[in-house]
C-alpha positions, 0 to 999 in steps of 0.5 A: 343922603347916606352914604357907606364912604368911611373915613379914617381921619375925622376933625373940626375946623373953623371957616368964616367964624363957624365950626364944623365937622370934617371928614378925611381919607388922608391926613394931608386935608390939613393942607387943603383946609389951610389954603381955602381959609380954615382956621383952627384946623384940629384933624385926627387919624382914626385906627380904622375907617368908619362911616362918618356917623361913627366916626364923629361920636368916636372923637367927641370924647377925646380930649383935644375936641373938649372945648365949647366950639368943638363940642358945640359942631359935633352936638350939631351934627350928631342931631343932625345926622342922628338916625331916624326911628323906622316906622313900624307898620301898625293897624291903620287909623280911620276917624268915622264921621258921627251923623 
């Protein structure tokens, strides 16, 4: 489901072995992720709010995000969540049964 939220803090984090992408409005989700279990918990605060799209590809190339797991969690999701190609509406296809 899409969504137009946009987050100003964006960061991965490690929970039963797995790293994934979170999403924040507020730096002090760190607290939060702590005391649920996360591990590896590496969040930054963006210069401005963007949809979650955006704001993942704007921290796969910082440098704290370089090694293998964080790349790995933000690949995925980028592919994942990657927008999909509209369809263009083109003339219909129609077999016809040769007697």
């Amino acid at each position: 489901m899409a969504t137009d939220k946009l987050f100003n803090v964006v960061g991965v984090s490690k929970l039963d072995g797995e790293y994934k992408v979170r999403f924040a409005t507020d730096i002090m989700r760190i607290k939060v992720l702590a005391k649920h279990g996360h591990e590896d918990i590496r969040l930054c605060e963006l210069d401005t709010a963007l949809p979650k799209y955006e704001a993942v590809k704007a921290i796969q190339t910082m440098d704290e995000y370089q090694d293998a797991a964080a790349q790995s969690a933000i690949s995925e999701y980028l592919e994942d969540k990657a927008p999909k190609a509209s369809k263009q509406a083109g003339p219909a296809v129609t077999s016809e049964v040769a007697a």
